[in-house]
NUFI-413762 format. One record per atom (N, C-alpha, C): residue number from 0; residue in three letters; chain; atom name; x, y, z. Coordinates in steps of 0.2 Angstrom, whole numbers, plus 5000, padded with zeros to 4 digits. Layout:
N
NUM Ala A CA X Y Z
...
This chain:
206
0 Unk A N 5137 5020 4749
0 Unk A CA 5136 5013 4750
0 Unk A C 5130 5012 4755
1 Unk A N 5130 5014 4760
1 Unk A CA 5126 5014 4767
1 Unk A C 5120 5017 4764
2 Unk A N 5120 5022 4760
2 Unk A CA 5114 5027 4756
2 Unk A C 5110 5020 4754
3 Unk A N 5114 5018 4750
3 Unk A CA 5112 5013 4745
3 Unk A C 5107 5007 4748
4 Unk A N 5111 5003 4753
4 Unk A CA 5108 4998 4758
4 Unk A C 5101 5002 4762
5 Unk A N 5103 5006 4765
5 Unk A CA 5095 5010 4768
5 Unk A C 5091 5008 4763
6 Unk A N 5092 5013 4757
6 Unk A CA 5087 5015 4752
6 Unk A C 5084 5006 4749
7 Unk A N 5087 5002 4750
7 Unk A CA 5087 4994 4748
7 Unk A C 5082 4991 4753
8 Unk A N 5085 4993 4762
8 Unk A CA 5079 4992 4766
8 Unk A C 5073 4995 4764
9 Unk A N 5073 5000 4765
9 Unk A CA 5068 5002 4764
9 Unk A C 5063 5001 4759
10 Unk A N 5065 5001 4753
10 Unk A CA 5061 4997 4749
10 Unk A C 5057 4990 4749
11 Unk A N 5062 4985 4753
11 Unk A CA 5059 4981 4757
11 Unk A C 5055 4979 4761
12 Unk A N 5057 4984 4764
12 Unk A CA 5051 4984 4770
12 Unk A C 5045 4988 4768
13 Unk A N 5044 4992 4763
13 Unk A CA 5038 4995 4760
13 Unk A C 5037 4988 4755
14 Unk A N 5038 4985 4753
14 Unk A CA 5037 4978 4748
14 Unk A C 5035 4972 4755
15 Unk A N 5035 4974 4759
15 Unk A CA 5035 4969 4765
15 Unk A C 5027 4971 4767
16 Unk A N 5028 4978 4770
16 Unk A CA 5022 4981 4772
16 Unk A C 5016 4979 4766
17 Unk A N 5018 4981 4760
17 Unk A CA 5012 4981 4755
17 Unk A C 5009 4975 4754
18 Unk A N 5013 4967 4754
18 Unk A CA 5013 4960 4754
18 Unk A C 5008 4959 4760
19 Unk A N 5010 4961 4766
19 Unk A CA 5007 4960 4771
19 Unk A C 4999 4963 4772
20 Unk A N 4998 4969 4767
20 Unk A CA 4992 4972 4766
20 Unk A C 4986 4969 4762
21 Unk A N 4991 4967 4757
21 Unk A CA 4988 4963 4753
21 Unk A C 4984 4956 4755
22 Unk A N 4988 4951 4759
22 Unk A CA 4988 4946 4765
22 Unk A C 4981 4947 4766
23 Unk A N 4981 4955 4771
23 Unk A CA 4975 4956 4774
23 Unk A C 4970 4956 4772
24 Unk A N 4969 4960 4765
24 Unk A CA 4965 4961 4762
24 Unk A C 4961 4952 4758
25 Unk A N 4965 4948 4756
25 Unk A CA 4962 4943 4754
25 Unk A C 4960 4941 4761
26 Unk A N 4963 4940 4765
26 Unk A CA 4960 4938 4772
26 Unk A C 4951 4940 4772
27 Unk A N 4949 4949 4773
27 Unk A CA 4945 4950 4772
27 Unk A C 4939 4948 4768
28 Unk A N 4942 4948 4761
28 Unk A CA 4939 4944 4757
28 Unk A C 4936 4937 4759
29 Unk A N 4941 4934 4759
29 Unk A CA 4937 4925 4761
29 Unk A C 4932 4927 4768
30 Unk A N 4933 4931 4771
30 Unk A CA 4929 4931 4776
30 Unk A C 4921 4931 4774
31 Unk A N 4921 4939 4768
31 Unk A CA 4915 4938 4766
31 Unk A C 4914 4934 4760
32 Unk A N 4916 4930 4758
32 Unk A CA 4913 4923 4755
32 Unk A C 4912 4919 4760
33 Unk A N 4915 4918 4766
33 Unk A CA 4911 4915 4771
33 Unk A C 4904 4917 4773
34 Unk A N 4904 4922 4774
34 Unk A CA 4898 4928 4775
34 Unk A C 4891 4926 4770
35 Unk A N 4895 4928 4763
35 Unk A CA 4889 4926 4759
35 Unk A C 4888 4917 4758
36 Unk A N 4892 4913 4760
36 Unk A CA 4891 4905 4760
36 Unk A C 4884 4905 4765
37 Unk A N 4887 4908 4770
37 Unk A CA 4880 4907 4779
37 Unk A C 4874 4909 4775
38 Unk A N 4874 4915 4773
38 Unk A CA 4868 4917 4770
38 Unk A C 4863 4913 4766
39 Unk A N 4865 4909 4762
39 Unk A CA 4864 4903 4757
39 Unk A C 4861 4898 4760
40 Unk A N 4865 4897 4767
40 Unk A CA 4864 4890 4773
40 Unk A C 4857 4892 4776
41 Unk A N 4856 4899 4778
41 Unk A CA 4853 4900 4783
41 Unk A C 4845 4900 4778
42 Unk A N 4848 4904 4772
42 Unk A CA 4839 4905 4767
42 Unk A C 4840 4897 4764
43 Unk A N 4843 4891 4765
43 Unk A CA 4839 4886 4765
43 Unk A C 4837 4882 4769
44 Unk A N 4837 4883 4774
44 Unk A CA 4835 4880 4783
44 Unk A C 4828 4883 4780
45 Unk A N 4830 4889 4782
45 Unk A CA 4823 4894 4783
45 Unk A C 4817 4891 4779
46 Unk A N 4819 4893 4771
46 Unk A CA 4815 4890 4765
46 Unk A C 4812 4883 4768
47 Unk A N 4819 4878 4771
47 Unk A CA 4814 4872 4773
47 Unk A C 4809 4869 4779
48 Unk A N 4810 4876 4782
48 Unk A CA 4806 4876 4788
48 Unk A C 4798 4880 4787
49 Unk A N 4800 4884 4780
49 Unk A CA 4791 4886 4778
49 Unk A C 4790 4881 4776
50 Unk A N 4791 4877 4771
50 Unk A CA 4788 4872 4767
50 Unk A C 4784 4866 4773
51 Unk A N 4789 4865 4779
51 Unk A CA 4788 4859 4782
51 Unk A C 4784 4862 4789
52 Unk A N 4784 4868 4791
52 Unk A CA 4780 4872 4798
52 Unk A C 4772 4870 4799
53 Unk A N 4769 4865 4793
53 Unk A CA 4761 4864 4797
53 Unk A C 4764 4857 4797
54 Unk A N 4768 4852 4794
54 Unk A CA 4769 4845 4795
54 Unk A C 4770 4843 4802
55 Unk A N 4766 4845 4807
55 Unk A CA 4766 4841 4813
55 Unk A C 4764 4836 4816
56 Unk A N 4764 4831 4812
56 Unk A CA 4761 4825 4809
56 Unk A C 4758 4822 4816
57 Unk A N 4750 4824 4821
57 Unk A CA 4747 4823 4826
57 Unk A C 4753 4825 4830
58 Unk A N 4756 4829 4832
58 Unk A CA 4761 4830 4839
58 Unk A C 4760 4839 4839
59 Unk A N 4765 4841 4844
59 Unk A CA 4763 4848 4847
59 Unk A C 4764 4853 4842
60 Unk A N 4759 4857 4841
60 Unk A CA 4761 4863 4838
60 Unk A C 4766 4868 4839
61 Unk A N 4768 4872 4833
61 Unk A CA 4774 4879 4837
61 Unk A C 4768 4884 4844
62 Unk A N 4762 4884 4841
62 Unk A CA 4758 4887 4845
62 Unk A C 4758 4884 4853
63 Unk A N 4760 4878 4852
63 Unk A CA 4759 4873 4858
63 Unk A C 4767 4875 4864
64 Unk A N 4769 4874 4859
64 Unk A CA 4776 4877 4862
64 Unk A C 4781 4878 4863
65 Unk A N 4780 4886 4858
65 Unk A CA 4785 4891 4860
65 Unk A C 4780 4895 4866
66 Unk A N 4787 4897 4870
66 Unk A CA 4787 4901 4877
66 Unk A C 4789 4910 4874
67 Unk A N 4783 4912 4873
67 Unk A CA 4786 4919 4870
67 Unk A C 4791 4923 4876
68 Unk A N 4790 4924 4883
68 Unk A CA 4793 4927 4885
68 Unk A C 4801 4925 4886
69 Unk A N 4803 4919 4886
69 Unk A CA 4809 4918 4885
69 Unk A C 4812 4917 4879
70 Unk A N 4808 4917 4875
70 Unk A CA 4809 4921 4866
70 Unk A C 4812 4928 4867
71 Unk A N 4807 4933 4871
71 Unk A CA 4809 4938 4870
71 Unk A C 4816 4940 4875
72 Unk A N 4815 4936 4878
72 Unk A CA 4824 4938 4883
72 Unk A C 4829 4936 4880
73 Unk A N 4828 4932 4876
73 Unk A CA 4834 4930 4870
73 Unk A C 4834 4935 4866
74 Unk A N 4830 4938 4863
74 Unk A CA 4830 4943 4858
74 Unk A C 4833 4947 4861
75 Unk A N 4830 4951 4867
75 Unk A CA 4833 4957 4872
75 Unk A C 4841 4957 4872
76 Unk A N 4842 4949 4874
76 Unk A CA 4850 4949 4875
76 Unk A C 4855 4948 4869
77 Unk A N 4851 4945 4861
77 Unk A CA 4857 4947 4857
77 Unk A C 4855 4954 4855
78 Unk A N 4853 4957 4855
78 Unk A CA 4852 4965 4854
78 Unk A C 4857 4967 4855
79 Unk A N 4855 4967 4864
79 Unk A CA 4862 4970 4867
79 Unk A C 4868 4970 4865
80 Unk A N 4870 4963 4865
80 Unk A CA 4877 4960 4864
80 Unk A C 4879 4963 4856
81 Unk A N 4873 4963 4851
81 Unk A CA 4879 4966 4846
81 Unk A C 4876 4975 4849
82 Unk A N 4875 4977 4853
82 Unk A CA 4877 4984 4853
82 Unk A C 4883 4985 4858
83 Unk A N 4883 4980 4862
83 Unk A CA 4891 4980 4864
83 Unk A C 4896 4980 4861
84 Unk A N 4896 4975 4855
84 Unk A CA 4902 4973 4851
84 Unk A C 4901 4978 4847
85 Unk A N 4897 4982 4846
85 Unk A CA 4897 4990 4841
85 Unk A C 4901 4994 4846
86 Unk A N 4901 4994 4853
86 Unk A CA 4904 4997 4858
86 Unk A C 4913 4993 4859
87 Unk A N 4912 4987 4857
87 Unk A CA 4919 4985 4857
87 Unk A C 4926 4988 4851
88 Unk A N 4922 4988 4846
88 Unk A CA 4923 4991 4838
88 Unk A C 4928 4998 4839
89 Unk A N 4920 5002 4844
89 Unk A CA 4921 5009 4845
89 Unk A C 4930 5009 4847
90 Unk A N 4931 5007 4852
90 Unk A CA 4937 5007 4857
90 Unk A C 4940 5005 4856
91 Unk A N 4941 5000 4851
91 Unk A CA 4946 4998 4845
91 Unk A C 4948 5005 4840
92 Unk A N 4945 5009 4840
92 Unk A CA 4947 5013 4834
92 Unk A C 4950 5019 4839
93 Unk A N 4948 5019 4844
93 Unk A CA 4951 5025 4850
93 Unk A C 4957 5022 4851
94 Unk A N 4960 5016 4850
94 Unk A CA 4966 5012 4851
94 Unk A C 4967 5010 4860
95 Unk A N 4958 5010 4864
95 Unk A CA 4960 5008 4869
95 Unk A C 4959 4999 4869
96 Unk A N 4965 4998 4872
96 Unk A CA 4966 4990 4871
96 Unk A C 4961 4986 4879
97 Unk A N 4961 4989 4883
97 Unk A CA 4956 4986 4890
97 Unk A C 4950 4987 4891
98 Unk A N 4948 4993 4886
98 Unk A CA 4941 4997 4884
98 Unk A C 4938 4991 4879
99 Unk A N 4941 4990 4874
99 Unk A CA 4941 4983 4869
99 Unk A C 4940 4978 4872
100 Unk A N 4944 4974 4876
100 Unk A CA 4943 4967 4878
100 Unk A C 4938 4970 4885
101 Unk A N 4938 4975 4887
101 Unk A CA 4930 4975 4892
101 Unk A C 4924 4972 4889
102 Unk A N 4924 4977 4885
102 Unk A CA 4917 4975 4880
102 Unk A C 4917 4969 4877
103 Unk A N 4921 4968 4876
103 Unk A CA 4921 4960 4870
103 Unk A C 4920 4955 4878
104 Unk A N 4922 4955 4883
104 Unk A CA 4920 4951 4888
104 Unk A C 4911 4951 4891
105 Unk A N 4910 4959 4891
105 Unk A CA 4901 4958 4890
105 Unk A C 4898 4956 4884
106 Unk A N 4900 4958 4879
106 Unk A CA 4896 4954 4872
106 Unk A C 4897 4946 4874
107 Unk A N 4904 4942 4877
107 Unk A CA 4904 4935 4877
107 Unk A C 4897 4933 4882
108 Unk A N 4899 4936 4887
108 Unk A CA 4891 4935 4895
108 Unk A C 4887 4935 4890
109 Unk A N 4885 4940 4887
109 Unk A CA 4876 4940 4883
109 Unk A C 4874 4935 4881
110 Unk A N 4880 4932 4876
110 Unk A CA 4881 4927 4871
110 Unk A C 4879 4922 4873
111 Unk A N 4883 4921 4880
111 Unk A CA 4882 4915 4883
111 Unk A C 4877 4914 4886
112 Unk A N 4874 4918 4887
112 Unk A CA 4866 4917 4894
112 Unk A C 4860 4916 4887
113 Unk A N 4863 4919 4880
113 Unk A CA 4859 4914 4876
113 Unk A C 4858 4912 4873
114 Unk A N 4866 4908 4874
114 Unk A CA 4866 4899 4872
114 Unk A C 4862 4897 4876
115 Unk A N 4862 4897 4885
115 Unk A CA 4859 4894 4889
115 Unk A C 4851 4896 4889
116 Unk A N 4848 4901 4889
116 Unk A CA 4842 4901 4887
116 Unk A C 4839 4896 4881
117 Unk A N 4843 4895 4876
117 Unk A CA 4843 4892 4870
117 Unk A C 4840 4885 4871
118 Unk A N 4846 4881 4873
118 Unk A CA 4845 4877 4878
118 Unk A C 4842 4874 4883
119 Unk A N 4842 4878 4888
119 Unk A CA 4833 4876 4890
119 Unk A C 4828 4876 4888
120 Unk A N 4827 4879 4884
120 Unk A CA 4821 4881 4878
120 Unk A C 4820 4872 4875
121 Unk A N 4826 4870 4873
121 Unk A CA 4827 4864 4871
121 Unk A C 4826 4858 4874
122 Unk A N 4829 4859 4882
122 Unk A CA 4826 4853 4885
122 Unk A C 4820 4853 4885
123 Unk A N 4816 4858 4890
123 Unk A CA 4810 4858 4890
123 Unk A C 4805 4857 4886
124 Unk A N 4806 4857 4877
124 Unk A CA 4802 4853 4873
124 Unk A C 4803 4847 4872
125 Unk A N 4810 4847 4876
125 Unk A CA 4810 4837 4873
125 Unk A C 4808 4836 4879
126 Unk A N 4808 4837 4885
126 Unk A CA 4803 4834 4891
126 Unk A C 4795 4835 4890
127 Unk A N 4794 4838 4885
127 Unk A CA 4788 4838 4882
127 Unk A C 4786 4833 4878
128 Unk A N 4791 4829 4875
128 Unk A CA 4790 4823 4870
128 Unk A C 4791 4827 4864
129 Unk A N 4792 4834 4862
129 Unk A CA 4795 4835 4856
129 Unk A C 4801 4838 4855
130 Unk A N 4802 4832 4850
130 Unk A CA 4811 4827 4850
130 Unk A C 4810 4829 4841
131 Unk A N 4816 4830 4841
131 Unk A CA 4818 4832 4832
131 Unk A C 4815 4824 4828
132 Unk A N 4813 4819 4831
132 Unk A CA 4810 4814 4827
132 Unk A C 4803 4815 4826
133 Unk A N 4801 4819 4831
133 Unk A CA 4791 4818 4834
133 Unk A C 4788 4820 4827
134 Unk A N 4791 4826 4822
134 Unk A CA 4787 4826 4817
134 Unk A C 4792 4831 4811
135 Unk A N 4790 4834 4805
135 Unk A CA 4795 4836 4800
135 Unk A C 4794 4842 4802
136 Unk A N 4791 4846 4805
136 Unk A CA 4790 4852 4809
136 Unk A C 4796 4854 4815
137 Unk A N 4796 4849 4819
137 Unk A CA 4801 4850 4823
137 Unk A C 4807 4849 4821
138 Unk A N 4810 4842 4816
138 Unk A CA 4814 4844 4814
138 Unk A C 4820 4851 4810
139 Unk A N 4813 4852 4808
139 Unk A CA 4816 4858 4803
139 Unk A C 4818 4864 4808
140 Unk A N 4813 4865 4815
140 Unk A CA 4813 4870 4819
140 Unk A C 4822 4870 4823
141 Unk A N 4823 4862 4825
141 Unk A CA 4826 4862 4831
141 Unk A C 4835 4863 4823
142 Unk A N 4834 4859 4817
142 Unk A CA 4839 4863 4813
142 Unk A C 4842 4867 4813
143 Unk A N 4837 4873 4812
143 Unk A CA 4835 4880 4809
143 Unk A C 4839 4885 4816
144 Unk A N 4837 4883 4822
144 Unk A CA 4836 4887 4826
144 Unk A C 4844 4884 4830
145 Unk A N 4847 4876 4829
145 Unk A CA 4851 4874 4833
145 Unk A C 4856 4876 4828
146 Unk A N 4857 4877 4819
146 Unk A CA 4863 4880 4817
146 Unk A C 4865 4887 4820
147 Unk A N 4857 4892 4819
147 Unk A CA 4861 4897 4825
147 Unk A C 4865 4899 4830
148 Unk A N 4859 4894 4835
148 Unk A CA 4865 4893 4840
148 Unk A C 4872 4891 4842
149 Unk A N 4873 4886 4834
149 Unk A CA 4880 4884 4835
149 Unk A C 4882 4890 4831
150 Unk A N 4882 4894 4829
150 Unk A CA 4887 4899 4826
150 Unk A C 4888 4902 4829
151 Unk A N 4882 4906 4835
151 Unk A CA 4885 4910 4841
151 Unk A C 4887 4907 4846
152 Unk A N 4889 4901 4847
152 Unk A CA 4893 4896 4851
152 Unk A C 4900 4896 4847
153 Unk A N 4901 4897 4840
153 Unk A CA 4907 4895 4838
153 Unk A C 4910 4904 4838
154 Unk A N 4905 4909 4840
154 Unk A CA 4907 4918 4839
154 Unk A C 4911 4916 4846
155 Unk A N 4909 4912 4851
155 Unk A CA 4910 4916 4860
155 Unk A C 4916 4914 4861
156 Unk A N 4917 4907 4856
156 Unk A CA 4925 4901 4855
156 Unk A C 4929 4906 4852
157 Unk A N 4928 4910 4848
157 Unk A CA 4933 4916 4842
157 Unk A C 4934 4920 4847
158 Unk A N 4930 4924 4850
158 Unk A CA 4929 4929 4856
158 Unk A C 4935 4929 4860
159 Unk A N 4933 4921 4865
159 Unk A CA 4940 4922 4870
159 Unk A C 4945 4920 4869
160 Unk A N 4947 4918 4860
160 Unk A CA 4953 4917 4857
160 Unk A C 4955 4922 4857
161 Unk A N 4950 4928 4855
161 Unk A CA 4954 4937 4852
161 Unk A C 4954 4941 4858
162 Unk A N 4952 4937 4863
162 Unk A CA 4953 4945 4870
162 Unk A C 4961 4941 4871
163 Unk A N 4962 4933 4872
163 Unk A CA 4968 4930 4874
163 Unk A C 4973 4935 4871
164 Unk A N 4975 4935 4862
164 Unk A CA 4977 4939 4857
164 Unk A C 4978 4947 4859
165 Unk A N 4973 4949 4860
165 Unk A CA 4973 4958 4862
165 Unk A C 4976 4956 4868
166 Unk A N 4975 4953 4874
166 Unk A CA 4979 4954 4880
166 Unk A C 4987 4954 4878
167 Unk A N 4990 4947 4874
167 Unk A CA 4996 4948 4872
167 Unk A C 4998 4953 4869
168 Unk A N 4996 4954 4862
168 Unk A CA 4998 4960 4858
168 Unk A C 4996 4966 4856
169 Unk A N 4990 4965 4859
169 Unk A CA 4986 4974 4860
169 Unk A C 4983 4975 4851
170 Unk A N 4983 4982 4852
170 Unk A CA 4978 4982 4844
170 Unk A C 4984 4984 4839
171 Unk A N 4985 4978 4836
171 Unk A CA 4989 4977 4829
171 Unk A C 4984 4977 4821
172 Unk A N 4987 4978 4815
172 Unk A CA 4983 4976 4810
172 Unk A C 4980 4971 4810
173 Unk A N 4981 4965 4812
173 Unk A CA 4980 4958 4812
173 Unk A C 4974 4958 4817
174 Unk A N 4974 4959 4823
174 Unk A CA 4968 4959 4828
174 Unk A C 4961 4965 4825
175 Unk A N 4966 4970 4825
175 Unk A CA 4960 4975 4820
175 Unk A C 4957 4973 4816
176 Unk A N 4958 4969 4811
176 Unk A CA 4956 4966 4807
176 Unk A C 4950 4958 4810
177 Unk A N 4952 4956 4814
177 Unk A CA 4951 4950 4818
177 Unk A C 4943 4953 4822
178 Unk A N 4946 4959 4823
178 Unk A CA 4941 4961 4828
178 Unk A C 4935 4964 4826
179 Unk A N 4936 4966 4819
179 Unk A CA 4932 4970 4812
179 Unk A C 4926 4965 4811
180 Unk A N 4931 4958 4810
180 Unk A CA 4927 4953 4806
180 Unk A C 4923 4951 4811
181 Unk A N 4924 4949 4816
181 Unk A CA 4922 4947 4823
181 Unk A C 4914 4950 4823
182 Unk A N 4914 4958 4824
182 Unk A CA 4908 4961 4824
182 Unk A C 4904 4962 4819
183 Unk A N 4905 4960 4813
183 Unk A CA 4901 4960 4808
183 Unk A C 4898 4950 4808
184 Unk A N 4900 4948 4810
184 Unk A CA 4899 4940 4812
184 Unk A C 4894 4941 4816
185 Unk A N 4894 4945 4821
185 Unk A CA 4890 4946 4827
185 Unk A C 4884 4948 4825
186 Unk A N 4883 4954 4822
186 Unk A CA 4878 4957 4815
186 Unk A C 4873 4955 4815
187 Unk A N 4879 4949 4811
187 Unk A CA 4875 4946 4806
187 Unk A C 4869 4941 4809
188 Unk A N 4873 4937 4815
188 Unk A CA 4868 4933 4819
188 Unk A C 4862 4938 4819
189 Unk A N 4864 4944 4823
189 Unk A CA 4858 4945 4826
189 Unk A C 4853 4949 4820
190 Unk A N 4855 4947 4814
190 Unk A CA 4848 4950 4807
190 Unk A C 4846 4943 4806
191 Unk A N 4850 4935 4808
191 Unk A CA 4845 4930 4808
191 Unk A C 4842 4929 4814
192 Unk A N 4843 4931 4819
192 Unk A CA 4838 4931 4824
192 Unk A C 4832 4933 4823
193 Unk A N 4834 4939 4821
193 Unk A CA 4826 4943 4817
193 Unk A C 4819 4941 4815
194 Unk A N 4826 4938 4808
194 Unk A CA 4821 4932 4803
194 Unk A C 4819 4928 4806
195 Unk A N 4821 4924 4812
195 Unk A CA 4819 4920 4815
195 Unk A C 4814 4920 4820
196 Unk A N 4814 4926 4823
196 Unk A CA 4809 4930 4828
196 Unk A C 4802 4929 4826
197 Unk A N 4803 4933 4818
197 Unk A CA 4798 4934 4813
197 Unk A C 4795 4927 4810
198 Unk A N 4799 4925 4806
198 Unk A CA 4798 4917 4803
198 Unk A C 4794 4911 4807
199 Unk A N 4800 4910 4815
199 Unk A CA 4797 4902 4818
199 Unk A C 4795 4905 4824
200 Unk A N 4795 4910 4826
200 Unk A CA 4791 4911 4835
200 Unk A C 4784 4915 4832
201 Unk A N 4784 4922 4830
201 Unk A CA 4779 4926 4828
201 Unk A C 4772 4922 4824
202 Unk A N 4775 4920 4817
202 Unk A CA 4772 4917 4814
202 Unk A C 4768 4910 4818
203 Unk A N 4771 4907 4822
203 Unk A CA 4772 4902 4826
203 Unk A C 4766 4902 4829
204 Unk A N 4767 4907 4833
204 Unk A CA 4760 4909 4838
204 Unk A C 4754 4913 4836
205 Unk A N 4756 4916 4830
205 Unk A CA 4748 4918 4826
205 Unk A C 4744 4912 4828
């Protein structure tokens, strides 16, 4: 009889386990539908920031101003940060759990020093007079480059949701998974930074 009950747990809990896997796995999924929906968002921003880039209807050029060097310490700094959060990844698969939330607390720093650059970047054009009204150029720019922004502002809110989570529970399937998506999110920013680099500053300043 006891034979029987174990063998009944057990099959339960392997019917639990696979449920749960399952779970996960659509988790994963929706993520990347989320993934491919950004993608979509961002090549229409883009799209309409080529069409509308010479509309400066009498007001400042991109030429006029972007600040390339503070372009490029942004750049410097998300680089960084996703090769941190590749280093954070790493020490998740070692199973160290302090190693993980180390790194994931230098990838948030990076993040954050360029939201802050971001942002002054931003004051300082609107103290210039160019204000997302002044013409269909800077709308499209301040769009384009503020949806970024808010994404990696919404990574740094996820960030110290999941270090709070690891501190409590350490690395589970659930965080591994959390952690997984995290830095492919992070990635992904920094391939539209890229595009961005290239598209509204480089081209910008030709």
């Amino acid at each position: 009889m006891q034979q029987v009950m174990t063998h009944h747990e057990h099959g339960h809990d392997h019917e639990h386990d696979h449920g749960h896997e399952d779970h996960e796995n659509l988790k994963v999924l929706g993520f990347w539908i989320f993934l491919v929906t950004d993608c979509i968002l961002f090549a229409t921003l883009f799209a309409t920031y080529v069409v509308l880039m010479h509309n400066v209807a009498g007001g400042p050029t991109a030429k006029e101003l972007f600040e390339m060097p503070g372009v490029i310490a942004e750049t410097f700094i998300l680089l960084t940060s996703s090769f941190t959060s590749g280093l954070a990844t790493l020490a998740m698969h070692k199973g160290k759990t302090k190693q993980l939330i180390g790194w994931l607390v230098v990838t948030a720093l990076l993040g954050l020093s360029f939201v802050g650059l971001e942002i002054n970047e931003f004051v300082n054009m609107v103290k210039e007079g160019a204000t997302i009204s002044t013409s269909a150029f800077l709308s499209a720019f301040y769009t384009l480059v503020g949806t970024h922004g808010l994404h990696v502002s919404v990574g740094l809110f996820w960030m110290l949701a999941l270090m709070i989570q690891l501190g409590r529970r350490g690395i589970t399937p659930v965080t591994r998974r959390k952690v997984t998506n995290l830095s492919l999110y992070w990635h992904f920013l920094d391939v539209v930074w890229i595009f961005l680099l290239t598209v509204v500053y480089l081209l910008g300043v030709m």
